[in-house]
C-alpha positions as CSV (number, residue, x, y, z in Angstrom):
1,X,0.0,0.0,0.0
2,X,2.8,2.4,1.0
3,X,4.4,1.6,-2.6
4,X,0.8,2.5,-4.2
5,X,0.6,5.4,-2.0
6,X,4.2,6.8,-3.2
7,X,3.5,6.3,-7.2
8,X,0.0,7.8,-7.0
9,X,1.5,10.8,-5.6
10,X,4.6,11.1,-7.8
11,X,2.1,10.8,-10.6
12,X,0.3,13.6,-9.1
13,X,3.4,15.8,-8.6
14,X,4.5,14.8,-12.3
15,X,1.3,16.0,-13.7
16,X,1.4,19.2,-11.4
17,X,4.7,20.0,-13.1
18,X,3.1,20.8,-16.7
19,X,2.8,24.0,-15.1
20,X,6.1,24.9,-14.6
21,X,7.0,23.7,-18.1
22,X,4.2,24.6,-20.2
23,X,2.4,28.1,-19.1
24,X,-1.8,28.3,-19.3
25,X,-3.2,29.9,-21.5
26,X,-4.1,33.4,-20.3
27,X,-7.7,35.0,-21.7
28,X,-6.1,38.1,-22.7
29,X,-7.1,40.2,-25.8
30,X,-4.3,40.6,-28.4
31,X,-3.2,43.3,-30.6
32,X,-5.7,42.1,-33.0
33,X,-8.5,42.0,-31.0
34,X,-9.3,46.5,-31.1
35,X,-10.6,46.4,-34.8
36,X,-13.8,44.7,-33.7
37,X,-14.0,45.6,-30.0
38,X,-14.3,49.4,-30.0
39,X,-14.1,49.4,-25.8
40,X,-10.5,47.8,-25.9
41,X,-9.3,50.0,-28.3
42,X,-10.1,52.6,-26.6
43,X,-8.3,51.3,-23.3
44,X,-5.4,52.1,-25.2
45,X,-6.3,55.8,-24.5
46,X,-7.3,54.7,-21.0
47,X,-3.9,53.5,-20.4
48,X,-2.6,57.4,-21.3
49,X,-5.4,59.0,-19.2
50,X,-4.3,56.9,-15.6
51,X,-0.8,58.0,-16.7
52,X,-1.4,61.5,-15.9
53,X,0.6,63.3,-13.7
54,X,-2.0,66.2,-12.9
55,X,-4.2,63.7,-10.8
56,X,-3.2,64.3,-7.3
57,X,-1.2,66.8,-5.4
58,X,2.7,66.4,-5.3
59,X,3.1,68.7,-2.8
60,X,6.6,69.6,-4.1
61,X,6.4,72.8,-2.5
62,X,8.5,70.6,0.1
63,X,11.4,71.6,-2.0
64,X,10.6,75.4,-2.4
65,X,10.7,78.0,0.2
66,X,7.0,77.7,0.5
67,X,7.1,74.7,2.9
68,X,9.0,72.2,4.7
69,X,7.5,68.6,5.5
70,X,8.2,67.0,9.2
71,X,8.4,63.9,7.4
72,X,12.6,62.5,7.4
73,X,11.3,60.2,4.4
74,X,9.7,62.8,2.5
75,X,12.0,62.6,-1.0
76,X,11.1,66.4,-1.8
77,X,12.8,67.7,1.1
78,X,15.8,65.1,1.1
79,X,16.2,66.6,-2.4
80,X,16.6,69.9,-1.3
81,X,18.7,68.9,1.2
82,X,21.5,68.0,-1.7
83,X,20.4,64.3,-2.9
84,X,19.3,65.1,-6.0
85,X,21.1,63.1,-8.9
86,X,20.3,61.9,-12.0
87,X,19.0,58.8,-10.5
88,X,17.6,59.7,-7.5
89,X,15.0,62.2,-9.0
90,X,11.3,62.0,-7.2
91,X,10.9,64.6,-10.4
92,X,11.2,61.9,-13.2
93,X,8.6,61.3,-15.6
94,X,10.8,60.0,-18.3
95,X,9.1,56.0,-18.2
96,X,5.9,57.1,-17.2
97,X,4.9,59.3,-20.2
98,X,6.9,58.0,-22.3
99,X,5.6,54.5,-22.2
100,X,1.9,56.8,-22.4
101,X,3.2,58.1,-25.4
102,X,4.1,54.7,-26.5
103,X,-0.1,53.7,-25.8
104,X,-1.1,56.4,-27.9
105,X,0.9,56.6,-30.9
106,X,0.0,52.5,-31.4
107,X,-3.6,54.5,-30.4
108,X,-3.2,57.1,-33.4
109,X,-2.1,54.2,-35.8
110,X,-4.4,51.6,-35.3
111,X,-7.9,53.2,-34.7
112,X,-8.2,54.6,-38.5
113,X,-9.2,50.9,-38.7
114,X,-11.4,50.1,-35.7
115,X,-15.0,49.4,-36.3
116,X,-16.6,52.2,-33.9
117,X,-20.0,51.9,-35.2
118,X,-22.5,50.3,-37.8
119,X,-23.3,53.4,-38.7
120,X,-20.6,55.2,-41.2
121,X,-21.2,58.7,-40.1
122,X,-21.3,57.8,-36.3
123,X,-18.6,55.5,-37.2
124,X,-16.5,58.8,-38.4
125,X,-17.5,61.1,-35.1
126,X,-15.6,58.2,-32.8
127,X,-12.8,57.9,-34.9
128,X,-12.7,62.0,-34.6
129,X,-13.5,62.3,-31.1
130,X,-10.8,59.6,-30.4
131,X,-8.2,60.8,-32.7
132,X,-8.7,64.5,-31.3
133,X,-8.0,62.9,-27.9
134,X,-4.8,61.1,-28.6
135,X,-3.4,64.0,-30.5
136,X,-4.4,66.5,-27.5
137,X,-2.8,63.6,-24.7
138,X,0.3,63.2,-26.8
139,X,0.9,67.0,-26.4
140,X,0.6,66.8,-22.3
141,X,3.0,64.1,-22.0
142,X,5.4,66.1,-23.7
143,X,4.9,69.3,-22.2
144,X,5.1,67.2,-18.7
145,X,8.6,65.5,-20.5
146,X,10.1,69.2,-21.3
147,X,9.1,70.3,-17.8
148,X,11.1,67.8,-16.2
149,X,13.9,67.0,-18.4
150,X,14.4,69.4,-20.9
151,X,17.8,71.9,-20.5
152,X,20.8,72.8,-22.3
153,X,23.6,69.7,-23.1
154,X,27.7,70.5,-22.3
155,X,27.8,72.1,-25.7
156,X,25.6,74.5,-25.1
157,X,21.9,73.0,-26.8
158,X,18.9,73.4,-25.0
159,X,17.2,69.9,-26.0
160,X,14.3,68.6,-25.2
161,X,13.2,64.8,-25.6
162,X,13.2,62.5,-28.7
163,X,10.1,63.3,-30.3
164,X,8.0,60.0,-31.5
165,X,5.0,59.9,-33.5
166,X,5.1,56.0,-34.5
167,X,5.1,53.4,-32.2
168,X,8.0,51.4,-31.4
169,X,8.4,47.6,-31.3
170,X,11.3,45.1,-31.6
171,X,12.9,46.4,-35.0
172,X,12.8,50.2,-34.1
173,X,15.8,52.0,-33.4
174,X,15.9,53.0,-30.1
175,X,19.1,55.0,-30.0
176,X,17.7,58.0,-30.7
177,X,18.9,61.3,-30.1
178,X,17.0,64.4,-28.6
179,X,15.0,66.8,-30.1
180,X,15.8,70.0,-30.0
181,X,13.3,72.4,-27.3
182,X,12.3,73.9,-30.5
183,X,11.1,71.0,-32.5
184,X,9.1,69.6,-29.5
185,X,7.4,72.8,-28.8
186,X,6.4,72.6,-32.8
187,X,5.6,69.1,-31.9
188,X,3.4,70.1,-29.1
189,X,1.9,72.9,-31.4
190,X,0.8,70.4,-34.5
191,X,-0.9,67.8,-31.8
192,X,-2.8,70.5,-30.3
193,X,-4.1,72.1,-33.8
194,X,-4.7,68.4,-34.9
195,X,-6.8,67.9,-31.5
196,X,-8.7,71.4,-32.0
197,X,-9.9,70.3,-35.0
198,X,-11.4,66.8,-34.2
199,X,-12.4,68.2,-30.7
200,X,-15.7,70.7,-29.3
201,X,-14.3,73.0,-26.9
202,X,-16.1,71.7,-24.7
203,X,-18.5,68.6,-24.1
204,X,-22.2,69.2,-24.3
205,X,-22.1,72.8,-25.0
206,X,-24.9,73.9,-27.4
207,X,-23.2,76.0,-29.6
208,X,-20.1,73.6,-30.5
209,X,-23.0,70.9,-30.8
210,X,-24.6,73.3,-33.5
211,X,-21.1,73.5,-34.9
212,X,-20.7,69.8,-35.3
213,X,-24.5,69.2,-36.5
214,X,-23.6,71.2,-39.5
215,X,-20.0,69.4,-40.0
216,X,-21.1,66.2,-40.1
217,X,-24.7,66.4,-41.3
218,X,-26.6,64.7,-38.4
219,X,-28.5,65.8,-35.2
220,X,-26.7,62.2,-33.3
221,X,-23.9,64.6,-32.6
222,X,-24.3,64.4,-28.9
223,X,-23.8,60.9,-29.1
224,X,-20.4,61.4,-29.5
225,X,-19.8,64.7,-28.5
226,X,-22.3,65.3,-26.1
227,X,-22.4,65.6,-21.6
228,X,-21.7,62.0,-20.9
229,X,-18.3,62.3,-21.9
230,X,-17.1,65.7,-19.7
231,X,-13.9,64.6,-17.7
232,X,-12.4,63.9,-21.3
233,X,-9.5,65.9,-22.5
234,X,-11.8,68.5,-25.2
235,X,-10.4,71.4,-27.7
236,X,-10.1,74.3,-24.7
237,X,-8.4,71.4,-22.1
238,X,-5.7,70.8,-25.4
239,X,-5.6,74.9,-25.9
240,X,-4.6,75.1,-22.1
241,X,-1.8,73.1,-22.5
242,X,-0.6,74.6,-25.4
243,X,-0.5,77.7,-23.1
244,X,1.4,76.1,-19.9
245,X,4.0,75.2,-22.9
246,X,4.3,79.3,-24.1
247,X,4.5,80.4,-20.8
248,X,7.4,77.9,-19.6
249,X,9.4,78.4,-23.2
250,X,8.7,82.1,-23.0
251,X,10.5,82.3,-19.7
252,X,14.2,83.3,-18.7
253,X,15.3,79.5,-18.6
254,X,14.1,78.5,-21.9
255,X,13.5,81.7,-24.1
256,X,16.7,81.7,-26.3
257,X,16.0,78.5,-27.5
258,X,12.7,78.0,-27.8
259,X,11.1,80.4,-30.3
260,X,8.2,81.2,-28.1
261,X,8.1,85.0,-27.2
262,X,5.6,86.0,-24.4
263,X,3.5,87.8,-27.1
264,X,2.8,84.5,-27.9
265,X,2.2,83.1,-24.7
266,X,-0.2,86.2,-23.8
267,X,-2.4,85.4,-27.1
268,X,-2.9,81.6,-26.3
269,X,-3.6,82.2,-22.6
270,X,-6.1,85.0,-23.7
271,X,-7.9,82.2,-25.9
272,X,-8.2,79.6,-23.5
273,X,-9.9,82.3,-21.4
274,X,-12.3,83.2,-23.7
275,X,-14.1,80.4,-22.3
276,X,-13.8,81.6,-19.3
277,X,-15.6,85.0,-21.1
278,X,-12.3,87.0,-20.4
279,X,-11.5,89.1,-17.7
280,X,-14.9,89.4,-16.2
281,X,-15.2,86.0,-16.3
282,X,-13.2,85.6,-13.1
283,X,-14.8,83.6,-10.7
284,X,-15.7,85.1,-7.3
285,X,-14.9,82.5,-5.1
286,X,-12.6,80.6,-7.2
287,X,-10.1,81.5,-4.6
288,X,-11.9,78.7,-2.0
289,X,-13.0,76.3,-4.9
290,X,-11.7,73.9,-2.4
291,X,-13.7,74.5,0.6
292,X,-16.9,75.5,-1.6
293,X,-19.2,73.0,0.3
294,X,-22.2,73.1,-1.8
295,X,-20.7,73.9,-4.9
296,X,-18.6,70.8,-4.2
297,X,-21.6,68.2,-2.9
298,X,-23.5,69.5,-5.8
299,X,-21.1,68.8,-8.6
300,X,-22.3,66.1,-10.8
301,X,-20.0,63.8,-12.6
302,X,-17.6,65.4,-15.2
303,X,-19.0,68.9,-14.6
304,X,-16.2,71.6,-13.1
305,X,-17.4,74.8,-11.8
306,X,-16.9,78.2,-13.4
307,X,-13.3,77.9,-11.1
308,X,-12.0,75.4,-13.2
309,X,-11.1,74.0,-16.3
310,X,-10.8,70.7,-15.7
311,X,-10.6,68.5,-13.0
312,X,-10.3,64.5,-11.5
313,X,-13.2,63.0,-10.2
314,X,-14.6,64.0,-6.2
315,X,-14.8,61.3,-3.8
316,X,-15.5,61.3,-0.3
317,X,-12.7,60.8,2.2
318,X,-10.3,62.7,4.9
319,X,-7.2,61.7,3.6
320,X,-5.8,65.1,3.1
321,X,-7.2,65.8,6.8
322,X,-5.4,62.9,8.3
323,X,-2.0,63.7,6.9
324,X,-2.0,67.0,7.2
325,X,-4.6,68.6,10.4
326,X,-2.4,69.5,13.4
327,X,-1.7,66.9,15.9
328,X,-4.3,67.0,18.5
329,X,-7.1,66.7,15.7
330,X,-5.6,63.4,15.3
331,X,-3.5,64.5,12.1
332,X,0.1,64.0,10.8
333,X,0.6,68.0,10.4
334,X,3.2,66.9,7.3
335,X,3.1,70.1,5.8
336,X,4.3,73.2,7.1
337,X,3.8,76.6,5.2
338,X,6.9,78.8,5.7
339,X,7.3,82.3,7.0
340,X,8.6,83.0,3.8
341,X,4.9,82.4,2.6
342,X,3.3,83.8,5.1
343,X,5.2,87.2,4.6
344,X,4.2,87.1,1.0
345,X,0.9,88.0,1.8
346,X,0.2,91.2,1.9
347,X,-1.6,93.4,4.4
348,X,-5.5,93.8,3.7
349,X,-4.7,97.5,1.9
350,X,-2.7,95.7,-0.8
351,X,0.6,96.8,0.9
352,X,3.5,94.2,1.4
353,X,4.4,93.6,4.9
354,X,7.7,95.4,4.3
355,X,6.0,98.8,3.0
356,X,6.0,101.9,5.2
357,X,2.4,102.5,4.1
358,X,1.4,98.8,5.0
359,X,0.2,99.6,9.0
360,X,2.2,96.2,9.2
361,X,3.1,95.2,13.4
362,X,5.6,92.9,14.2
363,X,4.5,92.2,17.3
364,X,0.8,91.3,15.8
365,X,1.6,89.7,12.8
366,X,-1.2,88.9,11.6
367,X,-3.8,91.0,12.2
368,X,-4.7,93.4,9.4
369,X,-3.9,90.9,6.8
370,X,-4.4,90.0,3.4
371,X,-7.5,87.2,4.0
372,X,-6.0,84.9,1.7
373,X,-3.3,84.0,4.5
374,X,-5.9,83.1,7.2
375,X,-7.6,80.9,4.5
376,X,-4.5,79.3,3.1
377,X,-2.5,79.1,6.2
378,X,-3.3,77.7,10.2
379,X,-1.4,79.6,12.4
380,X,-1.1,80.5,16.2
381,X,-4.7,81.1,18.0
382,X,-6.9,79.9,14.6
383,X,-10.1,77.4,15.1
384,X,-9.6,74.3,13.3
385,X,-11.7,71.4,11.9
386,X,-15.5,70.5,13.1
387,X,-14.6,71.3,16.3
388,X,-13.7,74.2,16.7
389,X,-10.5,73.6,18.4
390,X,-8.4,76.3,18.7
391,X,-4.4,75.4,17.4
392,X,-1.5,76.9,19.2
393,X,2.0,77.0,17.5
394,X,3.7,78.9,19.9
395,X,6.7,77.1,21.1
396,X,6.2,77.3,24.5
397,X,2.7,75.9,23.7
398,X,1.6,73.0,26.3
399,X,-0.1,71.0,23.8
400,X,1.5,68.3,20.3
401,X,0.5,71.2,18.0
402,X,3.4,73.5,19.6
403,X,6.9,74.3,17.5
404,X,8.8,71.2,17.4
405,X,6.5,69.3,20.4
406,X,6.7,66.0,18.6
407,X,7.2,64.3,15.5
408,X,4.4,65.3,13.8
409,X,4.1,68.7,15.1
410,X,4.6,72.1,12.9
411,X,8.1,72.9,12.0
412,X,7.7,76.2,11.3
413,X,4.8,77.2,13.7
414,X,2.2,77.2,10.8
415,X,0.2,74.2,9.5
416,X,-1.4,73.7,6.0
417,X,-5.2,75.2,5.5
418,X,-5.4,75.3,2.1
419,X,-7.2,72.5,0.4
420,X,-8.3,70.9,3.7
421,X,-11.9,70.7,4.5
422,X,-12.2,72.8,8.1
423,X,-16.0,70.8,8.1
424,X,-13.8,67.1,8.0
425,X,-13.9,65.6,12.2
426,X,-11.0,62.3,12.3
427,X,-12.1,61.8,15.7
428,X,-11.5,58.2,15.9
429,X,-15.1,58.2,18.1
430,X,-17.1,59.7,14.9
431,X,-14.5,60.3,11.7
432,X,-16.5,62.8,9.1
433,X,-15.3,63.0,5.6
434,X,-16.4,65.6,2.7
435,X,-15.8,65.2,-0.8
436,X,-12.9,66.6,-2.4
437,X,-11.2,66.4,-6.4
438,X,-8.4,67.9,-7.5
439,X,-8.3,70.9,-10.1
440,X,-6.0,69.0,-13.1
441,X,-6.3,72.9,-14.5
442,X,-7.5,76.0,-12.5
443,X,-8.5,79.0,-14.6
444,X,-6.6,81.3,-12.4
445,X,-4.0,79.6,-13.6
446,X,-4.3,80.8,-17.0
447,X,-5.3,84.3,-15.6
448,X,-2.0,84.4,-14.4
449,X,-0.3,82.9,-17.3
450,X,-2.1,85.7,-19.5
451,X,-0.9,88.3,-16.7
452,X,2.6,87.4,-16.4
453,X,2.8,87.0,-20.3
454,X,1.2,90.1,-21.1
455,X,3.2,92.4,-18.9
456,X,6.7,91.1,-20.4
457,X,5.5,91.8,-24.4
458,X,3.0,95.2,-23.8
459,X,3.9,96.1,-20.7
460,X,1.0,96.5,-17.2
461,X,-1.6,98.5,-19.4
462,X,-1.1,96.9,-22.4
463,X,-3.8,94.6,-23.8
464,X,-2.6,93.7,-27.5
465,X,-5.6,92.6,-29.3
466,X,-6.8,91.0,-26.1
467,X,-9.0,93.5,-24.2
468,X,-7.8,93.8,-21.0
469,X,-4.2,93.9,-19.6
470,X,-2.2,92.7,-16.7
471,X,-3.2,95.4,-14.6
472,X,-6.7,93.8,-15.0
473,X,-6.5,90.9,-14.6
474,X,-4.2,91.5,-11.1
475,X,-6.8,94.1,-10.2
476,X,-9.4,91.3,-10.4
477,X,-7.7,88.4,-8.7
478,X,-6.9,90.9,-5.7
479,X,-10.4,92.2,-5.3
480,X,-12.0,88.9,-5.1
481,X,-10.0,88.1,-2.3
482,X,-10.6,91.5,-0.5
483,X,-7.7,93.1,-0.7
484,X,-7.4,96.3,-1.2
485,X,-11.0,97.0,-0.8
486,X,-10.8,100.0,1.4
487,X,-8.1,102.3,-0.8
488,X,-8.9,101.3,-4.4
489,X,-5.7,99.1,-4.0
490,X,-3.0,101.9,-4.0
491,X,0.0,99.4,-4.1
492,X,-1.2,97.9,-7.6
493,X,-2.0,101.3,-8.6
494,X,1.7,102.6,-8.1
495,X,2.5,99.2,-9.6
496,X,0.7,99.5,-13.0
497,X,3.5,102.0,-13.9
498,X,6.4,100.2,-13.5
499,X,7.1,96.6,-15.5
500,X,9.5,95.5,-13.4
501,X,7.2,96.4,-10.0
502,X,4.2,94.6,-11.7
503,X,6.6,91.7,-12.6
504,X,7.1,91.5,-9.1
505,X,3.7,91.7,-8.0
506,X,2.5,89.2,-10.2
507,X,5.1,86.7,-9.4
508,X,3.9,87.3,-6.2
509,X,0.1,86.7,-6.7
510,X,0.6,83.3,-8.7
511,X,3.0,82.2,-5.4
512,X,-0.5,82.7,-3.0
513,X,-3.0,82.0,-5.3
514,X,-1.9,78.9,-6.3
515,X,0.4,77.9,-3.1
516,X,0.6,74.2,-2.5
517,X,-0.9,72.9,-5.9
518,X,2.3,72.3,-7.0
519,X,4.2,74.9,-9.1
520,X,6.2,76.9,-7.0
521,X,9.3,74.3,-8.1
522,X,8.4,74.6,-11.8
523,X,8.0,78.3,-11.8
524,X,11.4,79.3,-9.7
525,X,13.4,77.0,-11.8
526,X,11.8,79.0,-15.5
527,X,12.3,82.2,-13.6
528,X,15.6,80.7,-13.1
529,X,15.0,82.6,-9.2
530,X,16.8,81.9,-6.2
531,X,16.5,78.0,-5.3
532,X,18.7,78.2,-2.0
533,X,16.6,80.8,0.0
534,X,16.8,79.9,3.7
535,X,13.4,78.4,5.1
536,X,12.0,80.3,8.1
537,X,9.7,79.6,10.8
538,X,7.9,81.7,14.0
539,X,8.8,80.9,17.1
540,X,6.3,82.6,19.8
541,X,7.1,82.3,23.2
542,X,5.7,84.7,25.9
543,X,3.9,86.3,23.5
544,X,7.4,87.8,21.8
545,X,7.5,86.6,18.2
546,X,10.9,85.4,16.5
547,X,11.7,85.0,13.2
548,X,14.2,81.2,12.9
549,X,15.8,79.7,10.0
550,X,14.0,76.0,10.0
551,X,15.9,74.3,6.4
552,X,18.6,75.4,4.2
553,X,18.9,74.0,0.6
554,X,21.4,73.2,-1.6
555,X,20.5,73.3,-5.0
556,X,23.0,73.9,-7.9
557,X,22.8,76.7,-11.0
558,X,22.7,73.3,-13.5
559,X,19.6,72.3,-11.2
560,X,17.2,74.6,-13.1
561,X,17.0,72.1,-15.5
562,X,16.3,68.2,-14.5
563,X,18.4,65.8,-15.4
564,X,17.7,62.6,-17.9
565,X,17.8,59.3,-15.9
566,X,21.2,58.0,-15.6
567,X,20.2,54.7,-16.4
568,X,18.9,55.9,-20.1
569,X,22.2,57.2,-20.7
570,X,23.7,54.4,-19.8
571,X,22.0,52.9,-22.1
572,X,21.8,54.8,-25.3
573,X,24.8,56.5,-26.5
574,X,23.2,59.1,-28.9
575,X,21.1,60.7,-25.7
576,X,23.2,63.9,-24.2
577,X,22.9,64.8,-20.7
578,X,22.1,68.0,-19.7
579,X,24.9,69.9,-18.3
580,X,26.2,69.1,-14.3
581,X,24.2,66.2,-14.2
């Protein structure tokens, strides 16, 4: 029995080892499979669209002197500290949209050949609608490519990446040398006018539906084109990028080798915004579309409000709460605002803190101020949360939200307000969570694109062919959020006669208006500003107030430019580095 035992169970082991030898067969799809199954051809697109960086919150600002993170693991402020190589980069997208890029240009080559729909003229409008897509996605992922790793080589060539538009597969060459900035921008510039083409501006929207009706001679139109698919990249989403990728090449870091000028730049800003309807189309609480409680419960799927452009879907949780309220509302308090921040905000009269005309006290530093910072920004003696609990900073505090109490108290005396819901509770008797999404495109940031632009090539009052200028546009942003409400705003009116003071101010504006959304890094490093500004913190203790250096950086002048990953130079001879790197 013992000798039956034995060769029934080798037998058994023998035929378990087919297995190892011989894999299943797997039910996946192949290749072949999209030109009669419409929904897995378009998962090629789907592939690009979870590849998006513009989905969450980096919170980067870790590596500007916006913030510092109490966090020892936190890669954005060991890479301020000096650990930032070629391959250790926590700013590398080179494999992620890349390989997206890869999705869509076997997207863009296959589809002319998909069957979308029985019906030829329906069949057409997918094809469009799905063509326009790809062409408007492969522009993003390059823009998001030059942002991180474009710069100027040893021999003096600002390069961007190698510019594909087929897709690659076991015979392709992939030794391929970069593009020049140039030529990618261009590339950039023929996806998006390809996109604008096959896209509506917007999903839904009654006139571009009229528009398309009479294109392609049918009132189905809105099957294609029509509400159900908001969320989708459309025409003004593609136009938007277009105009992130003027304003970047336009700037000091990129502007002698890109052949962008800002005249440029203030034009294609100025025409994404006229969805917006221009100037007066500035939305009067966009500066709390975060907080925006009914707005927010009321938003239905793939509809943005007048705030912004576009946006990721809401859902309903606390997990920006948990890691960032202070400690003894049960959260991490990761994310410190900096006194460098909070003196950027100016006094409710429009005056900068350090202006004789300001009214500014030391000694109450925060009274009197712009009301942005009390929004944005938790610091000493502010109510927090669904309890109302008041948060002291002050090092000599007596609770964990004090200066440096614990490991998960402030840093810098200030905790993070902006894009936290004060209406969340994480008490672990009764947690409360509210929806949130994030804004993948904010309209103030094209506002501020258009401003900044518009300054350099006509000067504050200067309005091209536009309509309205810098000065406007400033003038607007500033008296939504109440500042300068009492004196006609006297600061931006000195201002509007000066470029370089408007430069200034506007710089300034973008850094509060769009603090801790994550382009403070990108914008110092196109300015090509100061990267090695000292981080401060307030220390309060018996009421006296005390300005302290909390993090120094140590960037490099080559680091305005990121580097390409070590490992793809290795690799492939013909890619250059950029220089330092």
């Amino acid at each position: 029995m013992k000798k039956i035992f034995a060769i029934l169970g080798l037998a058994c082991v023998m035929a378990s080892c087919d297995d190892l030898f011989e894999p299943a067969i797997e039910n996946n799809l192949g290749l072949d499979a999209i030109y009669t199954n419409p929904d897995y051809a378009g998962n090629l697109l789907g592939n690009a669209y979870t590849r998006l960086p513009n989905g969450s919150y980096s919170f980067n600002d870790v590596a500007t002197d916006d913030a510092v993170s109490n966090d020892a693991t936190n890669n954005y402020r060991k890479l301020a500290a000096g650990t930032w190589t070629s391959d250790n980069n926590p700013f590398d997208r080179w494999q992620n949209c890349r390989a997206a890029i890869q999705y869509i240009n076997l997207f863009i080559k296959c589809a002319p050949d998909v069957h979308w729909n029985d019906d030829e003229t329906l069949n057409q409008m997918f094809l469009d609608r799905h063509m326009g897509e790809a062409y408007a996605l492969r522009a993003m992922f390059t823009y998001y490519l030059l942002q991180s790793h474009a710069g100027y080589t040893a021999d003096g060539e600002l390069l961007g990446i190698p510019v594909l538009t087929e897709p690659e597969d076991q015979s392709s060459d992939f030794n391929l040398p970069r593009n020049t900035f140039a030529e990618c921008v261009k590339a950039i510039e023929g996806d998006v006018a390809k996109a604008a083409e096959l896209l509506p501006g917007e999903y839904g929207d009654a006139a571009e539906l009229a528009k398309l009706e009479a294109k392609y001679g049918t009132n189905m139109v809105t099957r294609v084109f029509g509400e159900n698919f908001l969320g989708r990249v459309s025409g003004r989403i593609a136009q938007a990028f277009l105009a992130q990728t003027y304003i970047m090449a336009a700037s000091p870091a990129y502007s002698a080798g890109s052949g962008v000028t800002y005249e440029m730049a203030a034009n294609q800003a100025a025409k994404v915004l006229g969805y917006a309807g221009g100037v007066n189309g500035i939305d009067p609480t966009g500066f709390t579309w975060y907080c925006n409680a009914d707005e927010i419960q009321n938003l239905a799927n793939g509809y943005s409000p007048k705030e912004v452009l576009w946006r990721g879907e809401k859902s309903e949780n606390a997990d920006l709460e948990e890691n960032n309220y202070p400690p003894t509302l049960y959260g991490k308090g990761q994310i410190n605002p900096s006194q460098n921040l909070v003196d950027a905000f100016p006094m409710a009269n429009g005056y900068p803190i350090s202006d004789p005309n300001s009214g500014y006290n030391a000694n109450d530093p925060y009274a009197g101020r712009d009301p942005r910072l009390a929004t944005y920004i938790t610091y000493n003696g502010m109510t927090c949360a669904l309890e109302n609990t008041t948060v002291y900073t002050a090092a000599d505090g007596t609770d964990n939200n004090a200066l440096n109490k614990i490991a998960t108290s402030t840093r810098t005396g200030y905790y993070l307000r902006k894009l936290l819901r004060q209406d969340v509770s994480l008490n672990p008797n009764g947690v409360n969570k509210r929806y949130h999404y994030t804004p993948r495109i904010r309209f103030t940031e094209i506002f501020l694109d258009y401003a900044e632009a518009a300054n350099e090539a006509w000067g504050p009052t200067g309005a091209g062919s536009n309509g309205y200028s810098a000065y406007d546009v400033i003038k607007g942003i500033r008296s939504r959020a109440g500042v300068g409400a009492d004196n006609g705003d006297a600061y931006l009116e000195r201002c509007k006669a000066d470029k370089e003071a408007m430069r200034e101010l506007i710089r300034n504006e973008r850094r509060l208006e769009l603090c801790f959304e994550g382009h403070r890094f990108w914008d110092l490093r196109r300015w090509k500003a100061d990267l090695n500004t000292t981080v401060k913190g307030m220390s309060i203790t018996n009421g006296q107030y005390t300005v302290i250096d909390v993090e120094t950086r140590n960037y490099k002048d080559y680091m305005y430019y990121g580097p390409i990953p070590y490992s793809e130079i290795l690799k492939f001879s013909n890619l250059k580095q950029n220089q330092g790197w």
